[in-house]
PQR file of N, CA, C, O and H, with PARSE charges and radii, in Angstrom:
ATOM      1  N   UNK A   1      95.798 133.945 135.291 -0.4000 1.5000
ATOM      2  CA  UNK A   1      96.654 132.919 135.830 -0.0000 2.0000
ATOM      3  C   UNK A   1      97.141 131.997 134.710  0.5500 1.7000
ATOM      4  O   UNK A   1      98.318 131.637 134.666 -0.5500 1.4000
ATOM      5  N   UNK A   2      96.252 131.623 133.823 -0.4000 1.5000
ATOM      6  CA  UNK A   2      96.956 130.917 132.739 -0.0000 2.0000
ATOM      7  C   UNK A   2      97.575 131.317 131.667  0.5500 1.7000
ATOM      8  O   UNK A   2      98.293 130.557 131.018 -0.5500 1.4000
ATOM      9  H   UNK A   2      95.296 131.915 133.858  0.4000 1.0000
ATOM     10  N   UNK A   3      97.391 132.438 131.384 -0.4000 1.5000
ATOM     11  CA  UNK A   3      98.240 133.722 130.613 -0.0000 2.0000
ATOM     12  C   UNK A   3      99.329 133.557 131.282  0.5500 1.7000
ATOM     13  O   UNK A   3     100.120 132.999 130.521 -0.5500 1.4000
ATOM     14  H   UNK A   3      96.807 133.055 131.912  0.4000 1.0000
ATOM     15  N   UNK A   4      99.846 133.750 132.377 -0.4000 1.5000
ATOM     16  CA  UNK A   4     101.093 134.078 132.761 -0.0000 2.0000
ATOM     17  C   UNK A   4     101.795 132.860 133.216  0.5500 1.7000
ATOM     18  O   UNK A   4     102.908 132.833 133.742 -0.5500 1.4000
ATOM     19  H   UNK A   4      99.204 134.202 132.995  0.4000 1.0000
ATOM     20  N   UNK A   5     100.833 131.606 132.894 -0.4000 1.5000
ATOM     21  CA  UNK A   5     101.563 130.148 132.753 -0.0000 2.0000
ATOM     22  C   UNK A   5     102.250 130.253 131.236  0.5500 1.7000
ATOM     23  O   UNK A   5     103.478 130.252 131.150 -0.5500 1.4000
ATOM     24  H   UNK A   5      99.929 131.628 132.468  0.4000 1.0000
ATOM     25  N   UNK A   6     101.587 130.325 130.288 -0.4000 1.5000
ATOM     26  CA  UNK A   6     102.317 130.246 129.304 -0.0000 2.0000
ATOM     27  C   UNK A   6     103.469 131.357 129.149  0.5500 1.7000
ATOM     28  O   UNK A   6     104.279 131.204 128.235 -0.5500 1.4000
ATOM     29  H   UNK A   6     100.589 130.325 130.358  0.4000 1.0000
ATOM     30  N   UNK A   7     103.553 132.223 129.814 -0.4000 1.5000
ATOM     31  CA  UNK A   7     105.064 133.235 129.700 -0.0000 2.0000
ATOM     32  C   UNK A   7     105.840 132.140 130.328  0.5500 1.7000
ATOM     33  O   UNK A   7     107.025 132.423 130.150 -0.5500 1.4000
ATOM     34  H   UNK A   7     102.895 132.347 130.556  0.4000 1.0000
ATOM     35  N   UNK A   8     105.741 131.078 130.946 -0.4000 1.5000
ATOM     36  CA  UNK A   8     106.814 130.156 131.850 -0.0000 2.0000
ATOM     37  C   UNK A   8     107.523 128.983 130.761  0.5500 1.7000
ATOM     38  O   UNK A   8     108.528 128.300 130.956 -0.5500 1.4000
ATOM     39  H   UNK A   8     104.778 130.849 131.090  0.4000 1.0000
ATOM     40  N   UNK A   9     106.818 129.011 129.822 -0.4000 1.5000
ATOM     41  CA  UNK A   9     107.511 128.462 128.536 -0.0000 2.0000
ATOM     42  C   UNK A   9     109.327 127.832 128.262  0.5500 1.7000
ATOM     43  O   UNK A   9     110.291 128.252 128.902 -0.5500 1.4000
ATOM     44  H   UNK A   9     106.001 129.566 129.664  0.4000 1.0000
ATOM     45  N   UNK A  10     109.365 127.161 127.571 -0.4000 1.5000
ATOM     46  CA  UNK A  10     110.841 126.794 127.737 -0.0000 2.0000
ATOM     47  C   UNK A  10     111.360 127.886 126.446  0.5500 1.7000
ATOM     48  O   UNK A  10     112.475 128.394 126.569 -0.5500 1.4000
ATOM     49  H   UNK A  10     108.582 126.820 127.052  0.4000 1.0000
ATOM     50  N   UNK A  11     110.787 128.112 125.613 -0.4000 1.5000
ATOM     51  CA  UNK A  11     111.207 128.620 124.342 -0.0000 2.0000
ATOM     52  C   UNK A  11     110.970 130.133 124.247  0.5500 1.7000
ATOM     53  O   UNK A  11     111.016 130.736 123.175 -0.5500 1.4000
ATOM     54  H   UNK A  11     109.882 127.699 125.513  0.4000 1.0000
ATOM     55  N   UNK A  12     110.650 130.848 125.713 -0.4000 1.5000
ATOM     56  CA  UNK A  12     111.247 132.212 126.060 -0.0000 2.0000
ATOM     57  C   UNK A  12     112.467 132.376 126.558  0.5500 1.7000
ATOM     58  O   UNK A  12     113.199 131.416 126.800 -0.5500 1.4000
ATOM     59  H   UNK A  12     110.612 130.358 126.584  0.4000 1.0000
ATOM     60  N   UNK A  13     112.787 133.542 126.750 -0.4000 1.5000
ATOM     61  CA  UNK A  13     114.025 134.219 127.538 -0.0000 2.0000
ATOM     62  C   UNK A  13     114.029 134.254 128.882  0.5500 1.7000
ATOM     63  O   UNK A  13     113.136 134.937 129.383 -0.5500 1.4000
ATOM     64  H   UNK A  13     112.192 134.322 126.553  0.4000 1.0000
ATOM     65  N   UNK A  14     114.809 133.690 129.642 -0.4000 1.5000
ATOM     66  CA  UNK A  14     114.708 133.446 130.936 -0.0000 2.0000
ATOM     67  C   UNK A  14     113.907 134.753 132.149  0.5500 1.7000
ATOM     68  O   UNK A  14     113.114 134.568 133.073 -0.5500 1.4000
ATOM     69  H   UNK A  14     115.535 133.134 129.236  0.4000 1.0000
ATOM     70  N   UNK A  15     114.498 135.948 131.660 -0.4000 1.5000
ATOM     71  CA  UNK A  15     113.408 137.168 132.036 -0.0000 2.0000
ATOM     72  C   UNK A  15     112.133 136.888 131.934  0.5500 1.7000
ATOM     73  O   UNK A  15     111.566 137.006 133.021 -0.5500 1.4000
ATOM     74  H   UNK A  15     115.142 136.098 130.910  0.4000 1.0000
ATOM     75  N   UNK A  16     111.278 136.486 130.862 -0.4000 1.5000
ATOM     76  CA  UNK A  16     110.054 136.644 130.666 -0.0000 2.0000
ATOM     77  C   UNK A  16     109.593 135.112 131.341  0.5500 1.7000
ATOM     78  O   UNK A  16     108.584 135.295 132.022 -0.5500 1.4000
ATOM     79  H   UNK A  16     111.739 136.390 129.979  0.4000 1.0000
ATOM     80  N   UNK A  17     109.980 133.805 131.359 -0.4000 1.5000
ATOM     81  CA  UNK A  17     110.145 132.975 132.482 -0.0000 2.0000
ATOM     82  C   UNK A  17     109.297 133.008 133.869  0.5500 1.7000
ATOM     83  O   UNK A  17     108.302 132.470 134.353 -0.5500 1.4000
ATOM     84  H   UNK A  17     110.800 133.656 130.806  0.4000 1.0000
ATOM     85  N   UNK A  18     110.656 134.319 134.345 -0.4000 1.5000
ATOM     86  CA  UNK A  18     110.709 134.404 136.051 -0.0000 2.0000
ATOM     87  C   UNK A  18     109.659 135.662 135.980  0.5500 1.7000
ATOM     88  O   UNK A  18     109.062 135.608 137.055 -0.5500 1.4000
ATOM     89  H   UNK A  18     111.464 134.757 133.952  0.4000 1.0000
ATOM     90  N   UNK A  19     109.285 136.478 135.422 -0.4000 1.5000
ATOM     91  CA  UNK A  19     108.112 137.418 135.196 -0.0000 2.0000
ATOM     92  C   UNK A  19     106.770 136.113 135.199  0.5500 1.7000
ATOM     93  O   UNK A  19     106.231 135.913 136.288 -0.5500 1.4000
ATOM     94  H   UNK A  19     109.770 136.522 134.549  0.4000 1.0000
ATOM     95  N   UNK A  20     106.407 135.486 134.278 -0.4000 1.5000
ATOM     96  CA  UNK A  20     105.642 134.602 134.161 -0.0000 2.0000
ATOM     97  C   UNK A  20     105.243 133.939 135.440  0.5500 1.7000
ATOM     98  O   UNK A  20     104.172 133.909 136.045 -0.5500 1.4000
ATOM     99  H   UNK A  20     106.845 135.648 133.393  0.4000 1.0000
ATOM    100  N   UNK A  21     106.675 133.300 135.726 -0.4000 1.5000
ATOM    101  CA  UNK A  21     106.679 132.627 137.215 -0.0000 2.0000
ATOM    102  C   UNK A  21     105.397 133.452 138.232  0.5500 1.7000
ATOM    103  O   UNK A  21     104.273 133.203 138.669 -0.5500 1.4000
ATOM    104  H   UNK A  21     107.546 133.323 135.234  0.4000 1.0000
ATOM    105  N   UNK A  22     106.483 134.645 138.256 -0.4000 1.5000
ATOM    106  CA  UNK A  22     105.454 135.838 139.514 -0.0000 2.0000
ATOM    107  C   UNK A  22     104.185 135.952 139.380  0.5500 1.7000
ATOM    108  O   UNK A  22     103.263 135.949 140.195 -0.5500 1.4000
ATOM    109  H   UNK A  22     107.396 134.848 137.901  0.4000 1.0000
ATOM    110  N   UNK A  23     104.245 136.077 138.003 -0.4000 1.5000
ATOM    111  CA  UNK A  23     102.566 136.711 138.085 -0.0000 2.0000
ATOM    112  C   UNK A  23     101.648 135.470 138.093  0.5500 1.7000
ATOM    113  O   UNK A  23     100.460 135.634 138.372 -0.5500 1.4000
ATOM    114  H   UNK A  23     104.994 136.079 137.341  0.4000 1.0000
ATOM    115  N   UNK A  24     102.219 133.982 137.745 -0.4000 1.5000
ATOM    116  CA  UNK A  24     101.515 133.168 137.959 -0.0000 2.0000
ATOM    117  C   UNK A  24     101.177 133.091 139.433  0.5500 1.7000
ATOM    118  O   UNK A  24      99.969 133.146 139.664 -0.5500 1.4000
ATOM    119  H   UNK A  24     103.184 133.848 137.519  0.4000 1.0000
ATOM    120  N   UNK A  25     101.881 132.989 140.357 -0.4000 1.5000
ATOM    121  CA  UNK A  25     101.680 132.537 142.073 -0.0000 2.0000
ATOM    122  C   UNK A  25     101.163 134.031 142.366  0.5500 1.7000
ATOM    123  O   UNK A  25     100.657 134.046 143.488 -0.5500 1.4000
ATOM    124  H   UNK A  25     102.862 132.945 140.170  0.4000 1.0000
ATOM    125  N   UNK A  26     101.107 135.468 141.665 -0.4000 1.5000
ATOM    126  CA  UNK A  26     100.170 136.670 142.665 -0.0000 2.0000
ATOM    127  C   UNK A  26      98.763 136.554 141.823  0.5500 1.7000
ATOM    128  O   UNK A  26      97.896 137.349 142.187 -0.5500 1.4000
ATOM    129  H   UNK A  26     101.518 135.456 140.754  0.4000 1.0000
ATOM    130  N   UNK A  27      98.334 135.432 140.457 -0.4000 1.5000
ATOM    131  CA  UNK A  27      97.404 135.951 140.064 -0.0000 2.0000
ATOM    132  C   UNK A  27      96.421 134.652 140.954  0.5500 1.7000
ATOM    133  O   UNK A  27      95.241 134.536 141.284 -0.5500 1.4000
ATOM    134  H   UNK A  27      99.038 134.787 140.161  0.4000 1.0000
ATOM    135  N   UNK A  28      97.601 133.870 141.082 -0.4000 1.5000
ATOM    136  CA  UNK A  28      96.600 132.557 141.948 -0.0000 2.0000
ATOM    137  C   UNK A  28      96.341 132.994 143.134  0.5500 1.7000
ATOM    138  O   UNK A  28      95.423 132.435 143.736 -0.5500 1.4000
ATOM    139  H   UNK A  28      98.560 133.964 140.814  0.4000 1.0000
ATOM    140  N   UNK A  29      96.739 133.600 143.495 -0.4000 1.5000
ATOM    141  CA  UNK A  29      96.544 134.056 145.023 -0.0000 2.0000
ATOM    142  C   UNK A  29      95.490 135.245 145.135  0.5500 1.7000
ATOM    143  O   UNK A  29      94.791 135.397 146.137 -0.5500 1.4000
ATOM    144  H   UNK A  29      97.484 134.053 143.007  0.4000 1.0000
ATOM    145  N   UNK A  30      95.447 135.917 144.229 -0.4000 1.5000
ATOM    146  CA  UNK A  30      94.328 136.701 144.025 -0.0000 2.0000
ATOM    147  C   UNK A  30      93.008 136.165 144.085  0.5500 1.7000
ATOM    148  O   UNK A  30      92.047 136.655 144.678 -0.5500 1.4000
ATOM    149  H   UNK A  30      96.015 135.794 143.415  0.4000 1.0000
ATOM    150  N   UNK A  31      93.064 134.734 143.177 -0.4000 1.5000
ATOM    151  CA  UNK A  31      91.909 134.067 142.707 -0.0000 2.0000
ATOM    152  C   UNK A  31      91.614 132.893 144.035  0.5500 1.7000
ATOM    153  O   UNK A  31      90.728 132.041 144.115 -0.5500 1.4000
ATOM    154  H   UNK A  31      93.845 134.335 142.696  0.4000 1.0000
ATOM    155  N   UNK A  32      92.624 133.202 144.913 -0.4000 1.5000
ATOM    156  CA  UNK A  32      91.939 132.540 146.099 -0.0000 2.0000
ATOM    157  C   UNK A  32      92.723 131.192 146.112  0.5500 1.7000
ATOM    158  O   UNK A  32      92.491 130.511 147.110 -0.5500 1.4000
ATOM    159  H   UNK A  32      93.343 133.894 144.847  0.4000 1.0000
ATOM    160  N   UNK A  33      93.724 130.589 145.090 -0.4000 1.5000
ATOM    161  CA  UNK A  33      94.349 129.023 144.950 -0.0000 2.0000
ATOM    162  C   UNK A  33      95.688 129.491 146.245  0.5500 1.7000
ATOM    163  O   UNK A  33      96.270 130.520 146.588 -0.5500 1.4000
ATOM    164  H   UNK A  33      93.912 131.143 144.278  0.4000 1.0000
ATOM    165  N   UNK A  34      95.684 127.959 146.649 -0.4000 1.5000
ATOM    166  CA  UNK A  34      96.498 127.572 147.480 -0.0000 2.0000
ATOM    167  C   UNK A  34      97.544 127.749 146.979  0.5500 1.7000
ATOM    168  O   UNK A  34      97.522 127.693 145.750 -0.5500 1.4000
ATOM    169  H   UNK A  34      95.211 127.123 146.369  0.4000 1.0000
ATOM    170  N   UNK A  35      99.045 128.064 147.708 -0.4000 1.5000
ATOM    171  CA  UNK A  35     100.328 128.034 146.944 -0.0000 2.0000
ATOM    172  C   UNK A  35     100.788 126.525 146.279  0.5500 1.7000
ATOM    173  O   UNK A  35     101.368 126.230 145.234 -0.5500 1.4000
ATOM    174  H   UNK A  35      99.062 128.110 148.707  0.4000 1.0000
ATOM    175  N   UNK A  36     100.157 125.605 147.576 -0.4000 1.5000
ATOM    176  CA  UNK A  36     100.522 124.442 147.375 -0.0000 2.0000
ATOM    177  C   UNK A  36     100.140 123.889 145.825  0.5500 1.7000
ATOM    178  O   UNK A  36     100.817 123.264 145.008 -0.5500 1.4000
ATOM    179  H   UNK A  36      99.686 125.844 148.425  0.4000 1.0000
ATOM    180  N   UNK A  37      98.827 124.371 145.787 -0.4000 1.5000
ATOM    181  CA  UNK A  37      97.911 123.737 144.847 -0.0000 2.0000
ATOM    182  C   UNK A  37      98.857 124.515 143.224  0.5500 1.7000
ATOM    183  O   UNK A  37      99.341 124.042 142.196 -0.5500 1.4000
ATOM    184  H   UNK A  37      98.278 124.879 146.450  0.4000 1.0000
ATOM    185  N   UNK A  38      98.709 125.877 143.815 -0.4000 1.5000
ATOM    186  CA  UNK A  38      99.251 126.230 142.477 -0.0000 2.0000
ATOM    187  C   UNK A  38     100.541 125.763 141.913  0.5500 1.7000
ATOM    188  O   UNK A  38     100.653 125.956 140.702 -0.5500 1.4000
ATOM    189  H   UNK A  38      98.315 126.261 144.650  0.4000 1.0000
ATOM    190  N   UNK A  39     101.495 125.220 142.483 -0.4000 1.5000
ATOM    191  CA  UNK A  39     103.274 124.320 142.043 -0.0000 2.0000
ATOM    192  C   UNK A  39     102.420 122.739 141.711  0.5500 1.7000
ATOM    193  O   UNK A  39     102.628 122.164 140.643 -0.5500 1.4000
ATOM    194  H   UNK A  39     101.404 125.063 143.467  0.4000 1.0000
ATOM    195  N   UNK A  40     101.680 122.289 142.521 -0.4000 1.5000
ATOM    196  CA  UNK A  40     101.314 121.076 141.797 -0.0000 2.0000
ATOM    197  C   UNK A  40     100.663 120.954 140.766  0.5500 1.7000
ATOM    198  O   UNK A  40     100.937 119.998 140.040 -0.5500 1.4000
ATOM    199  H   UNK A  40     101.511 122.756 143.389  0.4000 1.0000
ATOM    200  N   UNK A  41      99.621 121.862 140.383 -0.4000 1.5000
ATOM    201  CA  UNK A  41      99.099 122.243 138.820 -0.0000 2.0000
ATOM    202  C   UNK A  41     100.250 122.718 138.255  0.5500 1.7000
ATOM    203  O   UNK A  41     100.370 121.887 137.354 -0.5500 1.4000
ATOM    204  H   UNK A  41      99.398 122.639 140.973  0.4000 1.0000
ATOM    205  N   UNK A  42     100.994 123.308 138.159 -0.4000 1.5000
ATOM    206  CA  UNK A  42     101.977 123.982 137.585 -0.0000 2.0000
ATOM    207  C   UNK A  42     102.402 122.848 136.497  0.5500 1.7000
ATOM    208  O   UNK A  42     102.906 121.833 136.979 -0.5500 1.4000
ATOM    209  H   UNK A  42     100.896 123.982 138.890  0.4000 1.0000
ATOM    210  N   UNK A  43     102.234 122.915 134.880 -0.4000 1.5000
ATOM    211  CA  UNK A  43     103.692 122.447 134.463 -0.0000 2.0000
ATOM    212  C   UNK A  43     105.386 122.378 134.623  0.5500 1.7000
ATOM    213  O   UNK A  43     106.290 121.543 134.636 -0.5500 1.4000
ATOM    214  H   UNK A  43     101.825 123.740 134.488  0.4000 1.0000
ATOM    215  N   UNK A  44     105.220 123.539 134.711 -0.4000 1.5000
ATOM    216  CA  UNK A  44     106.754 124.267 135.257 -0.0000 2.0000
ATOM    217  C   UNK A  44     106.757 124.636 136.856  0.5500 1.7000
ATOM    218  O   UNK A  44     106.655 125.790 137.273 -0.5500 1.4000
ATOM    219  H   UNK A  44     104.485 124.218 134.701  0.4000 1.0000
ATOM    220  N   UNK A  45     106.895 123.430 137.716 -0.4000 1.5000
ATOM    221  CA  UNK A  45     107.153 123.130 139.325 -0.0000 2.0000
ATOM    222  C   UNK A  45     108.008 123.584 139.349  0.5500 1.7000
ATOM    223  O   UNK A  45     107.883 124.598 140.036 -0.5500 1.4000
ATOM    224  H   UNK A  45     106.978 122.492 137.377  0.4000 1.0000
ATOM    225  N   UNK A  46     109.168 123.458 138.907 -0.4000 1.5000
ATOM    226  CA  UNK A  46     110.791 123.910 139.737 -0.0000 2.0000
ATOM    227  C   UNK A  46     110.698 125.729 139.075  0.5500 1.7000
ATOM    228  O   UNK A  46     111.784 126.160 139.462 -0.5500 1.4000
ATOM    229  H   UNK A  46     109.270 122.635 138.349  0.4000 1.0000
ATOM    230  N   UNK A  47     110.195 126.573 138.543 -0.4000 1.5000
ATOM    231  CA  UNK A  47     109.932 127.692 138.165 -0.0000 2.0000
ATOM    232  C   UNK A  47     109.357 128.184 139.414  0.5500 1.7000
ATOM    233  O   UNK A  47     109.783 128.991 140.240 -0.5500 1.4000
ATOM    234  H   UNK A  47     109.312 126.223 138.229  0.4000 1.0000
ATOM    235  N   UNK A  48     107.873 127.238 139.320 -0.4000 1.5000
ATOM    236  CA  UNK A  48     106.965 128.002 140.424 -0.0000 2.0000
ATOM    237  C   UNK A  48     107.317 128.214 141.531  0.5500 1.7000
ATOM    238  O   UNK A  48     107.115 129.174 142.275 -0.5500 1.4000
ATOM    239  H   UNK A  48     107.527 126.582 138.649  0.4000 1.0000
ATOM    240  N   UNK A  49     108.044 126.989 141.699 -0.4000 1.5000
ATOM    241  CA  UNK A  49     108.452 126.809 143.164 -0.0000 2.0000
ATOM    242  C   UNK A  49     109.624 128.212 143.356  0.5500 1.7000
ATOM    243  O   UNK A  49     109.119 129.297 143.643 -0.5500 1.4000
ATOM    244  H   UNK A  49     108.208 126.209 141.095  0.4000 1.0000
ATOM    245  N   UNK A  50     110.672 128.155 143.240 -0.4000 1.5000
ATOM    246  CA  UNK A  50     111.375 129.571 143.106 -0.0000 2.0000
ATOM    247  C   UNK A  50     111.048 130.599 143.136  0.5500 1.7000
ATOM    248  O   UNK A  50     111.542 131.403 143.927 -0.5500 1.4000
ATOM    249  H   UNK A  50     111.082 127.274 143.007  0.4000 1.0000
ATOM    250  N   UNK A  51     110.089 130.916 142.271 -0.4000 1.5000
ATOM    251  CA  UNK A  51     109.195 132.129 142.004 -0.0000 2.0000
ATOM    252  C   UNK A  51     108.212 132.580 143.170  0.5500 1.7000
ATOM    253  O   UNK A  51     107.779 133.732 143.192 -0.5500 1.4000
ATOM    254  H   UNK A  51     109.687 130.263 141.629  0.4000 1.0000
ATOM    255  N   UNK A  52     107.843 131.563 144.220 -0.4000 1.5000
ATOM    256  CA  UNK A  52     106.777 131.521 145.364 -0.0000 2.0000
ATOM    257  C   UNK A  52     107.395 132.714 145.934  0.5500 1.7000
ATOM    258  O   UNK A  52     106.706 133.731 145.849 -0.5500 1.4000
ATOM    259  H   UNK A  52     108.195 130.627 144.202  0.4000 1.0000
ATOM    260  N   UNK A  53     108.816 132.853 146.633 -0.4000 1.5000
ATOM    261  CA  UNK A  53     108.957 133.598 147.523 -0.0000 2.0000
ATOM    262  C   UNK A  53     108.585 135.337 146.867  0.5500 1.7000
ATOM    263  O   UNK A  53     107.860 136.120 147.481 -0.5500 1.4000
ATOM    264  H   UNK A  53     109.375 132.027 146.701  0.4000 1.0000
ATOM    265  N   UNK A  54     109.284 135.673 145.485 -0.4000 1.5000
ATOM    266  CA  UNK A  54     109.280 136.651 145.164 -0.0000 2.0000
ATOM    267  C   UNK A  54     107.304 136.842 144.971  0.5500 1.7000
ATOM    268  O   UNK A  54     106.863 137.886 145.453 -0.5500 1.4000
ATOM    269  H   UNK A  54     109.873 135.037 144.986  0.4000 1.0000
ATOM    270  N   UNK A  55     106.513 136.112 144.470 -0.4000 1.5000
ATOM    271  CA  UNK A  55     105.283 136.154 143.646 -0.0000 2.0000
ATOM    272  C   UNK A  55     104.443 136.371 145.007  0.5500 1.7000
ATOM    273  O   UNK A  55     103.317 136.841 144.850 -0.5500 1.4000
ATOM    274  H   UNK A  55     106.872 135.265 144.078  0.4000 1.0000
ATOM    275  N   UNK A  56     104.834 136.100 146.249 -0.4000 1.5000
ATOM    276  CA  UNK A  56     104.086 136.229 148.070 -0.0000 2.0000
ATOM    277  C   UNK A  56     104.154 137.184 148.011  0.5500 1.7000
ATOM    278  O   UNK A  56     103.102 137.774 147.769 -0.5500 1.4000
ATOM    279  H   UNK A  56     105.750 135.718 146.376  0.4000 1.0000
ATOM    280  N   UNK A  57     105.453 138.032 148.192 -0.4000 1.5000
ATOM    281  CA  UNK A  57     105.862 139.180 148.322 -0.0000 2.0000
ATOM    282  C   UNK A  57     105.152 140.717 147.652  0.5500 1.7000
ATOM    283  O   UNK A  57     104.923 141.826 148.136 -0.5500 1.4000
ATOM    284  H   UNK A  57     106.308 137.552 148.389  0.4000 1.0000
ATOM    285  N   UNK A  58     104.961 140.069 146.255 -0.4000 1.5000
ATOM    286  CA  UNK A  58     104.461 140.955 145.456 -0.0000 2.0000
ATOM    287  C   UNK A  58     103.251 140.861 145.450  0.5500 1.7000
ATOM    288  O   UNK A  58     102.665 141.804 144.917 -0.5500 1.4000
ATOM    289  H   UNK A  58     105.147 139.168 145.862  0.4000 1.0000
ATOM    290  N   UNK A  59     102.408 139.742 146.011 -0.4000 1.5000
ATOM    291  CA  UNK A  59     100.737 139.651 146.455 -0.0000 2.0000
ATOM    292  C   UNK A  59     100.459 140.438 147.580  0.5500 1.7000
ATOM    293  O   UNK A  59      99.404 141.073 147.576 -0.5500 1.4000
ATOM    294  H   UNK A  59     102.884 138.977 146.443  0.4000 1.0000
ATOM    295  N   UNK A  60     101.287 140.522 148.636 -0.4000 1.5000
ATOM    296  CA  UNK A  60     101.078 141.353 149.633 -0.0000 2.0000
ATOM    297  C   UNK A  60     101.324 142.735 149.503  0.5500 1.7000
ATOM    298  O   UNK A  60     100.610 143.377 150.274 -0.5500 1.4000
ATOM    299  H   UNK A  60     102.144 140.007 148.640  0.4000 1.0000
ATOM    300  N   UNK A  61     102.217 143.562 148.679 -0.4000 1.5000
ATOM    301  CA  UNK A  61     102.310 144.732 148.185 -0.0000 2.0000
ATOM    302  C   UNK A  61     101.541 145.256 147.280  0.5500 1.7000
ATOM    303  O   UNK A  61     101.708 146.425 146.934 -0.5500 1.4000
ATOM    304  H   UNK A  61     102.797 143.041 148.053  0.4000 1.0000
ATOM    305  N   UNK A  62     100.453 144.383 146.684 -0.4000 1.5000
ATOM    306  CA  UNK A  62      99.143 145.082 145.750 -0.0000 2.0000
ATOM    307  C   UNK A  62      97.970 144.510 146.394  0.5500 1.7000
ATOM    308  O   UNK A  62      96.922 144.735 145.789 -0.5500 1.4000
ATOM    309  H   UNK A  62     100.317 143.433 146.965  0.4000 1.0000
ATOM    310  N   UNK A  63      97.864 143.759 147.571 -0.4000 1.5000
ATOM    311  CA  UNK A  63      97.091 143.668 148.419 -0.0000 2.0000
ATOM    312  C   UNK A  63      96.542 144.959 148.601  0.5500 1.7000
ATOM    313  O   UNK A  63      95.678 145.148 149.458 -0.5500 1.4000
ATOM    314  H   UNK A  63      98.716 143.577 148.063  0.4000 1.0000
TER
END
């Protein structure tokens, strides 16, 4: 989960970003964190937040 916080970086490429984004909200969700909880820890809120719908999606398909 914090590995794939730092891919959310300002001084990457917007691809590796919204990758970052995802795997941050399916690795928190793995580990049992709230969505809520995970955008308010988040440095990068307006990322996470965006990223929620796709990063749900992809928690429930490797569910």
């Amino acid at each position: 989960m914090h590995r794939a916080e730092e891919f959310m970086e300002f001084d990457l490429k917007t691809r590796y970003r919204i990758k970052g984004g995802l795997q941050y909200i399916v690795y928190g969700r793995f580990a049992g964190v709230k969505v809520v909880d995970l955008i308010r820890k988040s440095r990068h809120k307006v990322l996470a937040t965006v990223c929620t719908p796709g990063g749900l999606f992809l928690h429930l398909r490797w569910s």
